[in-house]
Each structure stands twice: as structure tokens, then as C-alpha cells.
C-alpha positions in Angstrom: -8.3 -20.8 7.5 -10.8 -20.7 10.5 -9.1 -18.0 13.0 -11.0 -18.2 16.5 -13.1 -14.9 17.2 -12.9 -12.8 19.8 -15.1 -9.5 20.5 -15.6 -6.3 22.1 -17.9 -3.6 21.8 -16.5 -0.5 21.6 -16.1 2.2 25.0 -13.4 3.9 27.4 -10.7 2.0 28.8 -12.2 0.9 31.8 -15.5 -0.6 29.8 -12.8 -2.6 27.3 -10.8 -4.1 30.2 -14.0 -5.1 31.9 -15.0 -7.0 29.0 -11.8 -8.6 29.4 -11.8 -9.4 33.1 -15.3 -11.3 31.8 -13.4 -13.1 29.4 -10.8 -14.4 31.1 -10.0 -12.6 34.2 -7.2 -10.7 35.5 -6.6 -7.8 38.0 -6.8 -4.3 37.9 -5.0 -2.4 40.1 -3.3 0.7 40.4 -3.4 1.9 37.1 -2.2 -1.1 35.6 -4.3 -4.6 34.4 -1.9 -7.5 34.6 -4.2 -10.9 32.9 -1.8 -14.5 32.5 -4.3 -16.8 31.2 -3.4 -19.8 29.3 -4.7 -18.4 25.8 -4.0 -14.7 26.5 -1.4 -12.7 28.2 -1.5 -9.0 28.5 -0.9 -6.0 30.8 -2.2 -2.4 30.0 -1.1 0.6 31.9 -3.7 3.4 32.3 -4.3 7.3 33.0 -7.2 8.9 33.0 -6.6 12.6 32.1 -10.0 13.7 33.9 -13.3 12.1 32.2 -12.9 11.8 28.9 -9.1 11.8 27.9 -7.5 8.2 28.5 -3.8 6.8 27.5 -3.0 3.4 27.9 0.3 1.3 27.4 -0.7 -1.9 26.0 1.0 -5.4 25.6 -1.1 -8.4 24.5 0.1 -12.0 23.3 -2.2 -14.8 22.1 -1.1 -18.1 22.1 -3.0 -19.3 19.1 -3.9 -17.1 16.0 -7.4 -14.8 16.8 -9.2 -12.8 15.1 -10.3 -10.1 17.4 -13.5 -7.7 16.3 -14.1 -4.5 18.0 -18.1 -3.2 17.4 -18.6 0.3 16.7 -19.7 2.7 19.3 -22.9 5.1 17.9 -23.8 6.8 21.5 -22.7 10.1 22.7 -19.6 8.8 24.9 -18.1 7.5 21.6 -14.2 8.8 21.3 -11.5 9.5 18.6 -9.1 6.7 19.4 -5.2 7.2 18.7 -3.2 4.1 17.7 0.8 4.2 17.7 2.1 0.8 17.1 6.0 -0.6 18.0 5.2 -4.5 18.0 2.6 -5.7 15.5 0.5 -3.9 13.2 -3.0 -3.4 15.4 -4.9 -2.7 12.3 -4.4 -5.3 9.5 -6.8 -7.4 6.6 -5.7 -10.7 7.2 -2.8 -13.4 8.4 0.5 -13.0 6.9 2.3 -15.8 4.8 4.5 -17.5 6.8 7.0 -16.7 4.2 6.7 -13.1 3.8 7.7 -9.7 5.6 5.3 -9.8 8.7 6.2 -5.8 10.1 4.1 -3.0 9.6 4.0 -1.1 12.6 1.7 2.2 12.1 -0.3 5.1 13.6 -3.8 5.9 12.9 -6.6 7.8 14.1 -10.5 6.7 13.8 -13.9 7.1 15.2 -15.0 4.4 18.0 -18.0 4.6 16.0 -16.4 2.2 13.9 -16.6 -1.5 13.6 -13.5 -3.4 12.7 -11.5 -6.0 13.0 -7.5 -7.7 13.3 -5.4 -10.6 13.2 -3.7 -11.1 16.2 -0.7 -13.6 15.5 0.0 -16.5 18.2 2.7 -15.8 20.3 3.8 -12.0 18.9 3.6 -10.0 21.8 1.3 -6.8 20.1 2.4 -3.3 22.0 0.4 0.0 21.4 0.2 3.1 22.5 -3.6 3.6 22.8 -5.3 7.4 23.5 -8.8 8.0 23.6 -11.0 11.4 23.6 -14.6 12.0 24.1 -16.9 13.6 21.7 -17.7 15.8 24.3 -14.4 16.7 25.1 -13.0 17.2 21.1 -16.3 19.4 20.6 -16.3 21.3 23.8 -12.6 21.8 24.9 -10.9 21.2 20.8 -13.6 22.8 18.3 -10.6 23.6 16.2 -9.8 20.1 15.5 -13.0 20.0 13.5 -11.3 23.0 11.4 -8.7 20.9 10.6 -10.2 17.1 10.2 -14.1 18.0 9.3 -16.9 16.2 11.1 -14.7 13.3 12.9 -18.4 11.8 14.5 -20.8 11.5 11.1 -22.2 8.4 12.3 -23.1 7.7 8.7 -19.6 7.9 7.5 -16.4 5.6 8.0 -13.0 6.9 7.7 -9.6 6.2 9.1 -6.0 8.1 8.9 -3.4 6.0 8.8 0.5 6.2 8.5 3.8 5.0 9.3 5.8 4.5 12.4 9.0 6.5 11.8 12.0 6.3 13.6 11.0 9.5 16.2 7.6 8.0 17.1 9.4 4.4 17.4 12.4 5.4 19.7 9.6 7.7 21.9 7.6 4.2 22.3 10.5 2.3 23.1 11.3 4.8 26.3 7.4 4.1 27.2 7.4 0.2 27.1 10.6 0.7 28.9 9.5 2.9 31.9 8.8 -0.2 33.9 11.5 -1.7 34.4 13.0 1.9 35.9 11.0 1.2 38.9 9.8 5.1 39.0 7.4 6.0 41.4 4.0 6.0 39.8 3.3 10.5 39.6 6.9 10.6 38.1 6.0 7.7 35.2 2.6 9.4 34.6 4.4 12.2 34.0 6.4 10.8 31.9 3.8 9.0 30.0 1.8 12.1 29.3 4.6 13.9 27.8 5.7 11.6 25.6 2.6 10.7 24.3 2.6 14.8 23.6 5.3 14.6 21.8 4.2 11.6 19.8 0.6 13.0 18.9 2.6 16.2 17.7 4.6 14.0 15.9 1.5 12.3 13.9 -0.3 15.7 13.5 2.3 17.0 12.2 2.8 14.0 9.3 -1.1 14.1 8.3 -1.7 17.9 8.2 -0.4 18.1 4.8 -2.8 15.6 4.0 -5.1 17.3 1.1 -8.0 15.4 1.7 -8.9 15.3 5.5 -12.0 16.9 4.6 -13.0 14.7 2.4 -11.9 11.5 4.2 -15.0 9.2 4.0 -15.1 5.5 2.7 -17.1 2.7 2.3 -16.5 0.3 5.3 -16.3 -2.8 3.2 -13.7 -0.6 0.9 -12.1 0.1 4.3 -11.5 -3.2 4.8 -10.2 -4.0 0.9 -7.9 -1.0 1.7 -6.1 -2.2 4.9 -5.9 -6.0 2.9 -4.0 -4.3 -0.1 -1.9 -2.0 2.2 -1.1 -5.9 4.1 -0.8 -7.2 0.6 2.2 -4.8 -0.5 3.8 -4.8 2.9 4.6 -8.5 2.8 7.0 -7.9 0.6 9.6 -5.5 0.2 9.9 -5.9 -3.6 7.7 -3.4 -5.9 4.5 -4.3 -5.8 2.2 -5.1 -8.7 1.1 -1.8 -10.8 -2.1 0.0 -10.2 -4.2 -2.1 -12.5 -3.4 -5.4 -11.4 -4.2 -4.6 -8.0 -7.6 -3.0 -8.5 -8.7 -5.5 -10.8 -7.4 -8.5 -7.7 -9.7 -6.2 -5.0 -12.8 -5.1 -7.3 -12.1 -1.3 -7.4 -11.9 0.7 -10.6 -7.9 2.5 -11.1 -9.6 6.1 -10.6 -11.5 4.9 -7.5 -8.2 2.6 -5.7 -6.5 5.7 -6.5 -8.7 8.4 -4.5 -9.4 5.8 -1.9 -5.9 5.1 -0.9 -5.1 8.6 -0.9 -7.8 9.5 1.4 -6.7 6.5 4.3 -2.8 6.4 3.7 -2.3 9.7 2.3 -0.2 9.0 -0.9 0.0 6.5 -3.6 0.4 2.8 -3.4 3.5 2.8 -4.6 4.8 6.0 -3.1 3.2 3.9 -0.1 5.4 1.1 -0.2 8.9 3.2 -1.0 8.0 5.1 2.5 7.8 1.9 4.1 10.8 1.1 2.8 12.4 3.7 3.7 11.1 4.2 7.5 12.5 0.9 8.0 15.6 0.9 6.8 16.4 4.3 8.7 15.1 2.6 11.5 17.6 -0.1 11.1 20.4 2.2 10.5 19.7 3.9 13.9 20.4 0.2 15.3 23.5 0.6 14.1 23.9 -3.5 14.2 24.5 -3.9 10.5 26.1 -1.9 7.3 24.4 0.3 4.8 25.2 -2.3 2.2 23.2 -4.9 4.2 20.2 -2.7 5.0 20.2 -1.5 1.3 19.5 -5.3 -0.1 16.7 -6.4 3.1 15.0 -3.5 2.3 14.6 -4.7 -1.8 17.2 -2.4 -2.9 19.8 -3.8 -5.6 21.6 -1.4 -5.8 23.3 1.1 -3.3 23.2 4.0 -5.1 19.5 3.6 -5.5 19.1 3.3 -1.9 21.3 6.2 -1.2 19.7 8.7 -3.5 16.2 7.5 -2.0 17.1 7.8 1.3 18.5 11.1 0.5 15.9 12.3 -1.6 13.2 11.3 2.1 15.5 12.2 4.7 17.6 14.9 3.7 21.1 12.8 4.3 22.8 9.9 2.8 22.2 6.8 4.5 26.3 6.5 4.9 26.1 10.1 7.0 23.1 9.1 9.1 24.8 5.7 9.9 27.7 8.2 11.4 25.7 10.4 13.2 
């Protein structure tokens, strides 16, 4: 299928909506960038917490199907960029069957440094919480980050951390897309904004830190790429997915090296992977409170309730009939 391009080259906020304004116009004012063009409608609020430490509340929607390339960033203002997702999966391999489970909301961290590139689905509004620090501020003002995560800005290396939205980060993003229809004055939703995005990044740290391999995070950029396709690839559906072999041998990795290199960007197994999924979802659903246990339990692949229920236990800490309750 031949998906329209559209690019950027990596930078801070104000250098990506500028880039944008060239593209199609728009108008930037007062913290917020409001753009209604016939092929692209968006509207990003921004803060800049002094130079170098930038959040943004974005909301894009193409009308057609693009595929949009963002071009690494090598130069010393290069940032770590935050990602939380509540509509559309920002980072993704390629266009979803029709058919087939299109929501996979996630978090991730990465170097601007680098170059990737999404499918953004006609007429899905996409909605992300965006955060951006320097190099100069994570080295100067957060050397123990490095402790923690290694050397974030080898130039020479591509990585990316990646996880699910759970319920927590997903109902703190819902009160942040929300904020403006309140009609707050602008100090009290900056406020706002910066404290729940707090509690979010706490939220994410505190998910990857038990990661075991945050040192030793590096891929291949082209395995990168084969990486977020497979993680697309067994998110479409929310039956098992195909076993180890089968799916290294349809991507061109060996078992042993699909293995370590899924561990190192999503931080389990494939299959352990997909359950998660599974099961952030459906607790999501529950919290709706719009539908029964036994209905979640079978749109979430399982067959059988008791399955579901120990699962959900066995993750959460609480039956799925209790949490429903609460």
C-alpha cells in the first residue's frame, strides 16, 4: 500500500510546530497551536519548564492514512523524549487490518537522536502526552538518571523502552485532555499539567526500573523497527499469538536473539507481552464499568471465566468480580 509521507527533523517543541506552521499553517498562541487544514487537524498545548524541559498535550487527526517520519537529532540540544499515549499507538510498524484489534496505547522513552517512523490512521484523532529533556539538562541537573538507564545519548547506539498504558497512567491522561473544557485560567491548568505529568512519569519509572536490562538496552535500528512490527503483529489480535519459532523465523531473527531483543525494548516475553496487554485492557474496561466480567472475559480472548479470573488475580492482586465492585 503507498501511504503518503510526511517528515520532520527532530528538535524542541517550538522547532517541530514550526515545521508544521511550514507545512500547513496554523496559529500559535498562548501556549497552545490550534492548525484546521483540510488534510490535518491538530492542537498541542505547551509549557516550557525553563530551557530545556518541555510538556506538551497533543491531539492530531489526518484525514487520509500518512506515514509520518521523524529524523534523528545527533547535535548537542538533542533530548530524551517521553511518550504516554490514550488515543492511538504513536509508535507502531505498519497499518492495521481493517479486521483486526487496532488499540495499543503505550508509554516509551527514547533518544531524539533516533530516526523513526508511524502510521497515522485517517480520521483517528492520535492524543499524547509528549515530555522532552535536554542532554544538557539530564547530564547537568539528573546525573543519576545515567546510574539508572546507562549512557541514554551513545549516538552510535539505538534503543527504546517501551510499555503499556495501564489504567493509572490512562485515567491521569483522561483528566489532562479534559482540562480544557474546565475553562481554568491558564497558571491554574499549568499547574495542573505539571503535576500530573509527575505523577505519570513516576508511574512509568516506576514499571521499567525492574527492568534487568536497562544497561544493556541497545539494538539494531532495522531490528527496532522488526520489533515494534511483531509487537503490532500480536496486538491485532487478542488470541495467543504464534510460538516463538514461528515468529522469528516470519521476521528473520534467530529464537535466542527475538528472545533478548524483545526483552531489552518491552521488557518481558512475547507472550508474557501479549497476556499484559490483555490484561491492562480488560481492567481498563472494568473500571468503565459499562459491561459485565463475563463480557470483558470473552473480548479480551478469554474462554473461559475462571481463566480470566485467576489471571487477573494472579496481575492485579484482586479478582476481576471484586475490582468490578470497588
Amino acid at each position: 500500500m503507498n501511504i503518503p509521507r510526511l517528515e520532520f527533523k527532530e528538535g524542541n517543541i517550538l522547532q517541530l510546530m514550526d515545521q508544521l506552521i511550514d507545512n500547513f499553517g496554523g496559529e500559535r498562541k498562548q501556549g497552545t497551536y490550534n492548525l484546521n487544514h483540510e488534510l490535518l487537524k491538530a492542537e498541542i498545548r505547551y509549557i516550557e519548564l525553563g530551557k530545556g524541559v518541555e510538556i506538551t498535550l497533543n491531539s492530531i487527526k489526518f484525514s487520509e492514512d500518512y506515514n509520518v517520519l521523524f529524523n534523528g537529532n545527533n547535535q548537542k540540544d538533542r533530548h530524551l523524549c517521553y511518550r504516554f499515549s490514550l488515543l492511538g499507538d504513536f509508535v507502531n510498524g505498519f497499518p492495521f487490518d481493517e479486521n483486526k484489534v487496532s488499540k495499543s496505547e503505550g508509554m516509551a522513552i527514547f533518544d531524539t537522536a533516533m530516526t523513526f517512523e508511524t502510521i497515522m490512521r485517517k480520521n483517528q484523532w492520535h492524543q499524547w502526552l509528549g515530555i522532552r529533556i535536554s542532554k544538557s539538562i539530564i547530564e547537568n541537573n539528573f546525573s543519576h538518571f545515567l546510574d539508572y538507564f546507562g549512557d541514554v545519548f551513545n549516538k552510535e547506539k539505538t534503543w527504546m523502552i517501551y510499555d503499556h498504558t495501564p489504567l493509572e497512567v490512562n485515567l491521569l491522561l483522561k483528566e489532562l485532555f479534559d482540562l480544557k473544557h474546565q475553562k481554568k485560567l491558564i497558571p491554574v491548568e499549568n499547574a495542573f499539567i505539571i503535576a500530573k505529568s509527575s505523577e505519570i512519569i513516576g508511574i512509568f519509572y516506576e514499571r521499567i526500573l525492574s527492568r534487568k536490562v536497562l544497561q544493556n538496552k541497545y539494538v539494531h535500528e532495522e531490528d527496532l523497527k522488526a520489533l515494534f512490527k511483531i509487537k503490532d503483529d500480536i496486538l491485532s489480535t487478542f488470541e495467543m499469538p504464534p510460538s516463538l519459532e514461528e515468529i522469528a523465523e516470519k521476521y528473520g531473527f534467530s529464537v535466542s536473539k527475538l528472545r533478548r531483543d524483545f526483552q531489552k525494548v518491552f521488557g518481558t516475553s512475547i507472550h508474557k507481552f501479549h497476556q499484559n496487554y490483555r490484561l491492562e485492557e480488560a481492567k481498563i474496561a472494568l473500571a468503565a464499568k459499562n459491561r459485565t466480567v463475563t463480557e470483558i472475559s470473552r473480548t479480551f480472548g478469554y474462554k473461559s471465566i475462571a481463566k480470566f479470573s485467576y489471571a487477573f488475580k494472579k496481575k492485579f492482586g484482586i479478582a476481576p468480580s471484586e475490582f468490578a465492585l470497588k
